[in-house]
Backbone bond lengths (Angstrom), bond angles and torsions (degrees), N, CA, C in turn:
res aa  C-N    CA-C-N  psi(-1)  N-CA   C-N-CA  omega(-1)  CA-C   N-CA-C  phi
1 X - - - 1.473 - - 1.517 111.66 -
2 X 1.094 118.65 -19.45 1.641 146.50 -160.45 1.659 86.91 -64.95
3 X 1.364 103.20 -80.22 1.540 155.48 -137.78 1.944 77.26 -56.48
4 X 1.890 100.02 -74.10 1.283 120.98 -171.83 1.765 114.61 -23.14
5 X 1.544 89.09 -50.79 1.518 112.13 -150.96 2.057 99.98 -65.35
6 X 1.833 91.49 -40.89 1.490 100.70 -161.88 1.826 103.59 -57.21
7 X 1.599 95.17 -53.87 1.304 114.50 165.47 1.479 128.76 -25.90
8 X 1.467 124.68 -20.13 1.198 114.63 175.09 1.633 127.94 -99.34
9 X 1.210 130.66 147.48 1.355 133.44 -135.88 1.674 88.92 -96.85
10 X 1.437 110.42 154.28 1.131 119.15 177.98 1.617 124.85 -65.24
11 X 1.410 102.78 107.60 1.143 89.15 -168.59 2.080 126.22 135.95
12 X 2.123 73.65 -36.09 1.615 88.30 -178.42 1.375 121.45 -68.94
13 X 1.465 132.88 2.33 1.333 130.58 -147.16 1.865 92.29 -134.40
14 X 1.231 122.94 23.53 1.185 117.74 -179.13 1.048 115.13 -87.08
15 X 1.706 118.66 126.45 1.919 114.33 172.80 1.444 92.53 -101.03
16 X 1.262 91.02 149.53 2.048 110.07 166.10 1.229 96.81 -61.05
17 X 1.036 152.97 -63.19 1.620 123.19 165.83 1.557 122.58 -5.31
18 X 1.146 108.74 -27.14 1.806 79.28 -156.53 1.807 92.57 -101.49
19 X 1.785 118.09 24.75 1.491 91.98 160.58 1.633 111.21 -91.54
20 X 1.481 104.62 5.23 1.664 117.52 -137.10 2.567 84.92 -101.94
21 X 1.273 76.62 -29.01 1.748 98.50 -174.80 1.662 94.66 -96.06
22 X 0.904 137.39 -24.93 1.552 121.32 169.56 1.444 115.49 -72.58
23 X 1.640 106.98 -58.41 1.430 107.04 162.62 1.655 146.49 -41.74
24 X 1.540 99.99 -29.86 1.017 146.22 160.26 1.613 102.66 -16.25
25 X 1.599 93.65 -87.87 1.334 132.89 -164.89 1.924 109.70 -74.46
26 X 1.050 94.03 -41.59 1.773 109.17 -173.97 1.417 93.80 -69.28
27 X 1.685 132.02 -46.70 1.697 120.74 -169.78 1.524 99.68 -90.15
28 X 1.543 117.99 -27.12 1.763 107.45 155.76 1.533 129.81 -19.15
29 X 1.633 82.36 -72.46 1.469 112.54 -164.79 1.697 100.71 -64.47
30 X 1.305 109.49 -35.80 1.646 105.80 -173.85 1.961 102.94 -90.80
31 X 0.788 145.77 -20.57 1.394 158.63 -179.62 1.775 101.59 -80.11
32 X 1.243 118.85 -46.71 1.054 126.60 -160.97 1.529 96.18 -85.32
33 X 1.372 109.57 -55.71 2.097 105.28 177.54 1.547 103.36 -59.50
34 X 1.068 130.53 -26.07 1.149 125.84 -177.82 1.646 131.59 -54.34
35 X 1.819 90.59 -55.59 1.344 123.99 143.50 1.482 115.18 -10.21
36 X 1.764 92.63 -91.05 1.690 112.30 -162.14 1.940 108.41 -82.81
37 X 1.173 91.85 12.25 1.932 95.25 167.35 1.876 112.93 -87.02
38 X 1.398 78.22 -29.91 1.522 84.08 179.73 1.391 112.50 -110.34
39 X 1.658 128.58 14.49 1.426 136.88 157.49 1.704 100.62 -75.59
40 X 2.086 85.76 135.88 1.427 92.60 -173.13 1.725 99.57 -74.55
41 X 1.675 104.07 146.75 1.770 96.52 179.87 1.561 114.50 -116.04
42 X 1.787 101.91 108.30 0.897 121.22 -166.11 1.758 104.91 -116.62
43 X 1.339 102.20 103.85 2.067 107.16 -178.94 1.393 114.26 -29.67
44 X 1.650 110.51 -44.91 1.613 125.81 -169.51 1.644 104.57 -66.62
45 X 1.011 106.53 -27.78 1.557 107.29 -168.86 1.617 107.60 -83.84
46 X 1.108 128.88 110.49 1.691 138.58 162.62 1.502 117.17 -44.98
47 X 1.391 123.25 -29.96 1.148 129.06 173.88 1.672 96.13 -46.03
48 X 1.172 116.03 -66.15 1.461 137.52 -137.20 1.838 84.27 -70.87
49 X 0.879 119.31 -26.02 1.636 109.13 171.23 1.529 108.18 -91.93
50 X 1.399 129.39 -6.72 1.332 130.06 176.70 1.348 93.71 -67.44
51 X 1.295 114.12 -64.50 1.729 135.93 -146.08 2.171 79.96 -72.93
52 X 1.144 150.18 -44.32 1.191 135.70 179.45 1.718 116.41 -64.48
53 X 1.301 118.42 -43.95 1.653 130.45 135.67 1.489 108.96 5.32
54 X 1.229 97.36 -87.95 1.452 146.07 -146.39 1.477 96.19 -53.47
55 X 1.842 109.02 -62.71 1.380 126.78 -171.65 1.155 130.16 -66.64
56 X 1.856 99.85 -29.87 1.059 114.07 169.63 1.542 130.37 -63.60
57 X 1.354 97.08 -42.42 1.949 112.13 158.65 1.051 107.49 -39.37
58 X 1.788 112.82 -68.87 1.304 96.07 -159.54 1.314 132.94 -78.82
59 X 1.604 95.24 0.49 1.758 102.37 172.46 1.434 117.28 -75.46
60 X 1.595 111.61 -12.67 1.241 96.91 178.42 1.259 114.33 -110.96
61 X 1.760 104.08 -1.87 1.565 89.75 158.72 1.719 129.57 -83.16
62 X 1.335 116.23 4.12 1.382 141.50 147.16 1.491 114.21 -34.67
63 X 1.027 99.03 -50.92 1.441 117.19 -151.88 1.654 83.76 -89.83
64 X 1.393 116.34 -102.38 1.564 113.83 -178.53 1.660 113.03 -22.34
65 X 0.880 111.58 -24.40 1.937 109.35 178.53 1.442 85.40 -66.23
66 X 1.259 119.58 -64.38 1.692 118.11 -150.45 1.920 101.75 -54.27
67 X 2.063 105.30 -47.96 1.085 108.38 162.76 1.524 139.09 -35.12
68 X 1.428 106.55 -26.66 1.346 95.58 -177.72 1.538 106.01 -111.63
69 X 1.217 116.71 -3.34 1.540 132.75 161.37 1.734 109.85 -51.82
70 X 1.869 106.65 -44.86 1.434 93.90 -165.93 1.711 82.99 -88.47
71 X 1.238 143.57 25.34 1.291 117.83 173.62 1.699 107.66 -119.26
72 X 1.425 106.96 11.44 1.295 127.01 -165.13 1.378 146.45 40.14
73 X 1.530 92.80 45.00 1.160 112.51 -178.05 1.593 134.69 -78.46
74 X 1.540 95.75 -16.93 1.874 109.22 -153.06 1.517 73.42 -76.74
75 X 1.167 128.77 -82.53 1.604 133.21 -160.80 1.718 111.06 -103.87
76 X 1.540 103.12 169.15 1.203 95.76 -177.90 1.725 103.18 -103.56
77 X 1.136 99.56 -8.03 2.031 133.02 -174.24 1.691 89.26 -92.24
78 X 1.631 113.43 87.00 1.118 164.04 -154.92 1.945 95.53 -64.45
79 X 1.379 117.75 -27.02 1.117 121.96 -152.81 1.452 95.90 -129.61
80 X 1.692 120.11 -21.16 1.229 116.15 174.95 1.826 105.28 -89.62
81 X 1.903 95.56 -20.68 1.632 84.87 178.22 1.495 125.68 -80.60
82 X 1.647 95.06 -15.29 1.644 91.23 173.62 1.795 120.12 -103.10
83 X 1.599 84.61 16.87 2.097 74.08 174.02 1.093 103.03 -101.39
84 X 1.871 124.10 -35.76 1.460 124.86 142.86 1.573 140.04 -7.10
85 X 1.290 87.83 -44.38 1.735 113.74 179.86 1.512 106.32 -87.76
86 X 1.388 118.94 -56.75 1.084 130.14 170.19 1.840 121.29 -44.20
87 X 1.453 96.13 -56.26 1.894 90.11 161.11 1.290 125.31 -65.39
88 X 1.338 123.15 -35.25 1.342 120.02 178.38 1.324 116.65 -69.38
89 X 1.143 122.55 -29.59 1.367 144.78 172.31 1.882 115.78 -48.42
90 X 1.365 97.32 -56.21 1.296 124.46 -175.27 1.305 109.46 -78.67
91 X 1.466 117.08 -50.55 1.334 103.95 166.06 1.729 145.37 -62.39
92 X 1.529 92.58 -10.72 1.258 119.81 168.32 1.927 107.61 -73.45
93 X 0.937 119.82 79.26 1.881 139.95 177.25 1.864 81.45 33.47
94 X 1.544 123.37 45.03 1.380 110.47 141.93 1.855 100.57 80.34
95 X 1.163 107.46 46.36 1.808 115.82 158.71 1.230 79.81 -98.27
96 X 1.691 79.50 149.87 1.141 123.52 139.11 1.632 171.02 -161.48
97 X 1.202 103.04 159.20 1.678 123.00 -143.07 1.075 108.26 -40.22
98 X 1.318 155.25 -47.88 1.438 163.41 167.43 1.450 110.10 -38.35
99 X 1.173 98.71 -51.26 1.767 115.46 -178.21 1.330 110.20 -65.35
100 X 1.396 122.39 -62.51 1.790 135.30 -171.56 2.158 101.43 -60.88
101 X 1.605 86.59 -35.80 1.447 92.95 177.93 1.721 140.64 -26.30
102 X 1.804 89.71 -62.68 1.647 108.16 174.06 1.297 104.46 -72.59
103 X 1.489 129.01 -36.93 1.696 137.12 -172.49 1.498 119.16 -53.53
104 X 1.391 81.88 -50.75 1.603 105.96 172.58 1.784 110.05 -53.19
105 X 1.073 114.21 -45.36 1.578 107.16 -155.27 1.573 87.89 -92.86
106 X 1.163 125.77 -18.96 1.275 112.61 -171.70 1.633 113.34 -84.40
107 X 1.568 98.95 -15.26 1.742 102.82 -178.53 2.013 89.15 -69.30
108 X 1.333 101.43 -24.36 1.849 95.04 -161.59 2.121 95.59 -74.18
109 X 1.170 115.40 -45.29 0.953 129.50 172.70 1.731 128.34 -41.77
110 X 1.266 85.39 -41.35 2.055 94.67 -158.80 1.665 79.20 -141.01
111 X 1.379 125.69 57.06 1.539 105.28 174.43 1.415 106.28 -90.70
112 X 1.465 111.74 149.66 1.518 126.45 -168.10 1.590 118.77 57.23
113 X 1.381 107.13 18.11 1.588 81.38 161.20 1.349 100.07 -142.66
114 X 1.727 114.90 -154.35 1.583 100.39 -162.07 1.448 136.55 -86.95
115 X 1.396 102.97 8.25 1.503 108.14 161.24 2.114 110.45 -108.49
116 X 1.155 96.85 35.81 1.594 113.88 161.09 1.240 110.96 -88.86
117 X 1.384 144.32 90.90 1.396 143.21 152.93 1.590 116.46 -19.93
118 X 1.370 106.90 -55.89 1.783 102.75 175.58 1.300 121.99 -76.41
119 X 1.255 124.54 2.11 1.753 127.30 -161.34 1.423 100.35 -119.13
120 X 1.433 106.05 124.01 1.314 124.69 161.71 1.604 133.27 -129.62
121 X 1.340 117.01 99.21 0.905 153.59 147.41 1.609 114.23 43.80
122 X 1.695 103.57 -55.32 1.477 106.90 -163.40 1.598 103.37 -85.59
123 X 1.528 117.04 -9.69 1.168 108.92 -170.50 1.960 134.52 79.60
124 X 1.325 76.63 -5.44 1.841 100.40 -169.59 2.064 90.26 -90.67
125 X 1.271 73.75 125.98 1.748 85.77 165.35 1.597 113.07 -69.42
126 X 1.147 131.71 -39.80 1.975 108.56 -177.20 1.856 105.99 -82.10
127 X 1.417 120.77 -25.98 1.662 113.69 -170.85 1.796 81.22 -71.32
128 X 1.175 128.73 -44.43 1.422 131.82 -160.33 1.478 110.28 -63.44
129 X 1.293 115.76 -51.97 1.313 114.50 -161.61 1.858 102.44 -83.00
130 X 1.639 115.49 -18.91 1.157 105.68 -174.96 1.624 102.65 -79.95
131 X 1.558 136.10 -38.72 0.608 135.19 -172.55 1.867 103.93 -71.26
132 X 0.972 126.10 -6.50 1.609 122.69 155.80 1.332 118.29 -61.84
133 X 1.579 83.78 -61.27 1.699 89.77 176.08 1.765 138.98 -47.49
134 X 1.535 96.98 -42.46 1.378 113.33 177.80 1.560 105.56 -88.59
135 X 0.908 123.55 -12.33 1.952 129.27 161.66 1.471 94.62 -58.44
136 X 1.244 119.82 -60.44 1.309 115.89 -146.91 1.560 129.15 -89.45
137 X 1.609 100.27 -25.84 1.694 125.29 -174.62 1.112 110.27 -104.52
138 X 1.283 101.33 131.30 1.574 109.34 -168.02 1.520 97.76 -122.03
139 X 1.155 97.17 175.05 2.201 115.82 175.90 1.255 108.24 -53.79
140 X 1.306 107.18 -57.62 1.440 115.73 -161.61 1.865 98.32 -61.72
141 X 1.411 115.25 -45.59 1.886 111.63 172.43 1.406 111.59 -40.37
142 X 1.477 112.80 -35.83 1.289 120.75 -167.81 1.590 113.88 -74.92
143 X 1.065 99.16 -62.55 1.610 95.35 168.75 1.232 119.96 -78.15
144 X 1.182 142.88 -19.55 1.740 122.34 161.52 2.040 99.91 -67.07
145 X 1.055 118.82 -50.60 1.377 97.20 168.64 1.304 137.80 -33.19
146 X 1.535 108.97 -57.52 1.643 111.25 166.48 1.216 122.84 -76.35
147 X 1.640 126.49 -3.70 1.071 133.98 -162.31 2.162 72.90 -88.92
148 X 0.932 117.47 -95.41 1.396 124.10 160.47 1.607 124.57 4.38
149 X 1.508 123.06 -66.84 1.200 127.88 159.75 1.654 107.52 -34.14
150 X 1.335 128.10 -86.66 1.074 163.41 -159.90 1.728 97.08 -37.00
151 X 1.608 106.99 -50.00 1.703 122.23 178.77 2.045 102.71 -75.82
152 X 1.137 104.80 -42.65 1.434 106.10 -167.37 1.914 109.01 -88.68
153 X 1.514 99.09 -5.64 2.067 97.42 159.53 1.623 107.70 -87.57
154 X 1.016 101.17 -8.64 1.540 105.56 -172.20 2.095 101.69 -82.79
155 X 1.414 111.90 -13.46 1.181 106.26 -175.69 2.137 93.34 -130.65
156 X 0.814 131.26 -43.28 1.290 141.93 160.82 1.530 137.05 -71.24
157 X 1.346 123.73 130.66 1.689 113.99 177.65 1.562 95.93 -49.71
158 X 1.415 123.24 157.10 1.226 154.36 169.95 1.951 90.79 -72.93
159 X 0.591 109.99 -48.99 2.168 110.92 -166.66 1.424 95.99 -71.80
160 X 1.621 130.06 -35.82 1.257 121.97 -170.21 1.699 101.13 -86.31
161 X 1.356 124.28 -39.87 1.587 123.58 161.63 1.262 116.00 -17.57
162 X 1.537 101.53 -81.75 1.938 129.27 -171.00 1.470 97.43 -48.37
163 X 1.582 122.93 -50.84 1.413 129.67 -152.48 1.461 103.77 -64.75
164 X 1.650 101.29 -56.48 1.571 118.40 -160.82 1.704 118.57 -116.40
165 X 1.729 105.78 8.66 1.099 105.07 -179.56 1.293 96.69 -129.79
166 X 1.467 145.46 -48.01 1.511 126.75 -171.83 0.804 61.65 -122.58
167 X 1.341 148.43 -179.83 1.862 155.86 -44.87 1.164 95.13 -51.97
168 X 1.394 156.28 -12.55 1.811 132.45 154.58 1.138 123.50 -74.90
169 X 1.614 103.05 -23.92 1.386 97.36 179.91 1.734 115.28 -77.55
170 X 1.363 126.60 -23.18 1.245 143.61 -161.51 1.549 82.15 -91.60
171 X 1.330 147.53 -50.40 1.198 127.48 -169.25 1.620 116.52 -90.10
172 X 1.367 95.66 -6.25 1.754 116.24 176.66 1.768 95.88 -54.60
173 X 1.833 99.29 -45.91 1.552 90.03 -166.98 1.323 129.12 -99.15
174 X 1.849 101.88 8.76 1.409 115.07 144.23 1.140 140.78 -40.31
175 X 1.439 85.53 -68.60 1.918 119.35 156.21 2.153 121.84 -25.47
176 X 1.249 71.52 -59.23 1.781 101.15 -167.73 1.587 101.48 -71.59
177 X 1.193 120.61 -30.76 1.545 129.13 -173.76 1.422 103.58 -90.85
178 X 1.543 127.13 -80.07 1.507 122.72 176.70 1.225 114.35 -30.28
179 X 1.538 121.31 -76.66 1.475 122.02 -174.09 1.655 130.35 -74.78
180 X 1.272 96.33 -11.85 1.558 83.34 175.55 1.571 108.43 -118.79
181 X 1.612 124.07 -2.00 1.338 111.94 -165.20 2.060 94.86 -135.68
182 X 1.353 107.76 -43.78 1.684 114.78 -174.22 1.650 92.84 -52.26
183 X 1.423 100.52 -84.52 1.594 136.89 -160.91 1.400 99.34 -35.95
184 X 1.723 119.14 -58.58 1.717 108.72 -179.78 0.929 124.06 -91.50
185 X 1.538 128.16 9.43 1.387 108.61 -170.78 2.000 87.94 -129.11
186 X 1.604 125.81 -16.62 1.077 105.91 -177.52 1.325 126.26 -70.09
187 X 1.610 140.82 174.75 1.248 138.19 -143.52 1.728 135.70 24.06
188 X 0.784 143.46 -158.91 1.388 139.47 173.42 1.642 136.77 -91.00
189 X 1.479 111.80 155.48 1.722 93.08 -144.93 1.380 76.00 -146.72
190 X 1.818 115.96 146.06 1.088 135.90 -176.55 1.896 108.68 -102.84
191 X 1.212 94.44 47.83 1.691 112.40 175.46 1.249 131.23 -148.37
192 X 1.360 144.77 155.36 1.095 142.86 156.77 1.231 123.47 -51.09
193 X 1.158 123.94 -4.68 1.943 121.58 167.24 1.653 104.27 -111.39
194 X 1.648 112.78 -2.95 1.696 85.13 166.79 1.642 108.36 83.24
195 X 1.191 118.60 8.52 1.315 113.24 -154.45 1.332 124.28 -148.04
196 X 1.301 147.21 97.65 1.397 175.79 129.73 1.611 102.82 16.31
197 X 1.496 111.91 162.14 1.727 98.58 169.97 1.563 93.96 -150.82
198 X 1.322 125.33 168.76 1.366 120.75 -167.39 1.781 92.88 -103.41
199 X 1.721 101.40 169.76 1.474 82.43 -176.04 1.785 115.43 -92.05
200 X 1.258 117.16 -173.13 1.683 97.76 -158.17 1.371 81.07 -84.44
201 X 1.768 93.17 137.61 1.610 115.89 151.45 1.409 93.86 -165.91
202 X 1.410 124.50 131.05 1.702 141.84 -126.38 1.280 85.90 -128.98
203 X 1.519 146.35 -17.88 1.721 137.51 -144.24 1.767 76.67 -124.28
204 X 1.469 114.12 -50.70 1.717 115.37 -174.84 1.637 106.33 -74.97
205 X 0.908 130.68 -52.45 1.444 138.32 -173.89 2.063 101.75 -44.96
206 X 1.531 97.37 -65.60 1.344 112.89 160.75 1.560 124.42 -17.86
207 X 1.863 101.83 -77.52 1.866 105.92 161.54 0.946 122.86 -69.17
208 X 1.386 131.73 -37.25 1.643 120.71 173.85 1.459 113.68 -38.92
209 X 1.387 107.79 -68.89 1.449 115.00 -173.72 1.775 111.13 -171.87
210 X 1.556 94.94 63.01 1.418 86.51 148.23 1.979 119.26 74.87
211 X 1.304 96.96 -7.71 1.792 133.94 -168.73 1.345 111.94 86.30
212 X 1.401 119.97 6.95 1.440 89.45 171.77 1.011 148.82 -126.67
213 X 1.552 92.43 64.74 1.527 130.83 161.34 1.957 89.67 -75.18
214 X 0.886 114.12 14.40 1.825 122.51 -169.06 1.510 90.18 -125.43
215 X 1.152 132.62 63.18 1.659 133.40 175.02 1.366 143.30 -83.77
216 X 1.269 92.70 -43.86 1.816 110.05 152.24 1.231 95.21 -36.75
217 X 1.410 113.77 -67.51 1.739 109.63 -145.80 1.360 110.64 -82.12
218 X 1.498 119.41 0.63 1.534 123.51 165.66 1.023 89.16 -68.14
219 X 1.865 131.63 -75.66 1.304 110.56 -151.92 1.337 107.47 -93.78
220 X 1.095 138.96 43.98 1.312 133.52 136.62 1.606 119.64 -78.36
221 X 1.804 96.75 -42.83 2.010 101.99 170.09 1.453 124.29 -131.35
222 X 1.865 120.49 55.47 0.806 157.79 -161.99 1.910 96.13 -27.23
223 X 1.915 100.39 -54.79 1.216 108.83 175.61 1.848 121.61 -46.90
224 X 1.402 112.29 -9.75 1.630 112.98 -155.97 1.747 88.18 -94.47
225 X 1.997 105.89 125.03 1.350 95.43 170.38 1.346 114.36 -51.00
226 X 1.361 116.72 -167.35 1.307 132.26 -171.46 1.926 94.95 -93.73
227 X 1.286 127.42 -55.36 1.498 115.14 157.54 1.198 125.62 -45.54
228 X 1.546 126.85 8.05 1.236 95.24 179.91 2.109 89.44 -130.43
229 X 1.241 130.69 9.77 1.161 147.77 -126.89 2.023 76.11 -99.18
230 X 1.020 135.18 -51.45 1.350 156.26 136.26 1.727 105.94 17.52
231 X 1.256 110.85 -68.27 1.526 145.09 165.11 1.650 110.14 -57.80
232 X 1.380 108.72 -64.71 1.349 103.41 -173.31 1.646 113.19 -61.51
233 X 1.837 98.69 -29.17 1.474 82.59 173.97 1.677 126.09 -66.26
234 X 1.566 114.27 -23.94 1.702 117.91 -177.76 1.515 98.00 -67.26
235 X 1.446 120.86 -34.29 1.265 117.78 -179.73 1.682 124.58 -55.29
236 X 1.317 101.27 -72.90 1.196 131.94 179.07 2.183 108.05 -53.69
């Protein structure tokens, strides 16, 4: 099943679903900040940590949309799958898709060793995760962000911004680091991808990140969206 799975060409495993599941998530994520910009923000209130929850998901399902964009999964319409990728990308505090693109394939390429962009060495989660961070964020993120902040206090409280607009995204890439990049690929792995898998549970895999706390079986079927990654694990 291994063998089968590796065997298929990038690309071959796409359902028309997944422009219907990108969109999904992208008018979520924008419907939903919309929402909690204009939720009053009150510390006492529990809601107000639901709605940070909430944002945080959907920032990282932002992100995995764009992910499965550079693996060409969202569409099979080559130009609709990478502008797809490209918005989700962008809307994520302003990556971008072109850039994460080559990085990306090369973590699939050279994963765990030293021409791996995501892999660091000591195994320690803070030298690791900073060196993600500073791989990935550039100046230019920085100033269209504040360029952005600066326009959107002018129409929004400043407390609902920080609350529901960057503090998800900053824990988005908590999220995005522990479970899909620390957790499977740190210490040593009796495979050719270097890489660990969580055990099946489909409701946790889901909130963690999207399944892929299910990693092996990404890079065993790189082509399999992230909804369907679920499956490949009963398979695989």
């Amino acid at each position: 099943m291994i063998a089968a799975l590796q065997k298929q060409k990038l690309g071959s495993n796409i359902d028309p679903k997944g422009v219907l599941v990108a969109m999904t998530i992208i008018l979520s994520w924008f419907s939903s900040l919309i929402f909690w910009l204009h939720f009053p923000v009150v510390f006492s209130n529990p809601v107000v940590y639901v709605g940070v929850l909430l944002q945080t998901h959907l920032y990282t399902g932002l992100f995995i949309t764009a992910h499965d964009a550079m693996h060409g999964v969202v569409s099979s319409n080559k130009k609709l799958n990478h502008a797809l990728g490209w918005l989700a990308a962008l809307l994520f505090s302003y990556n971008f898709y072109w850039r994460l693109f080559p990085e990306h394939h090369k973590h699939h390429r050279h994963v765990a060793t030293a021409e791996d962009p995501d892999y660091h060495v000591s195994n320690r989660f803070l030298p690791w995760y900073l060196k993600f961070i500073f791989h990935y964020v550039n100046i230019w993120q920085v100033i269209l962000m504040a360029v952005t902040y600066n326009l959107l206090k002018l129409v929004f409280p400043v407390s609902n911004l920080i609350v529901f607009w960057m503090l998800p995204a900053v824990l988005s890439t908590l999220q995005l680091f522990y479970f899909g990049t620390y957790l499977p690929h740190k210490g040593s792995h009796d495979n050719k991808h270097h890489s660990g898998t969580m055990a099946a549970n489909h409701f946790w895999a889901f909130l963690s990140c999207y399944f892929f706390g299910y990693h092996l079986e990404h890079h065993e079927a790189p082509n399999t969206p992230w909804w369907r990654l679920w499956k490949t694990k009963k398979e695989i």
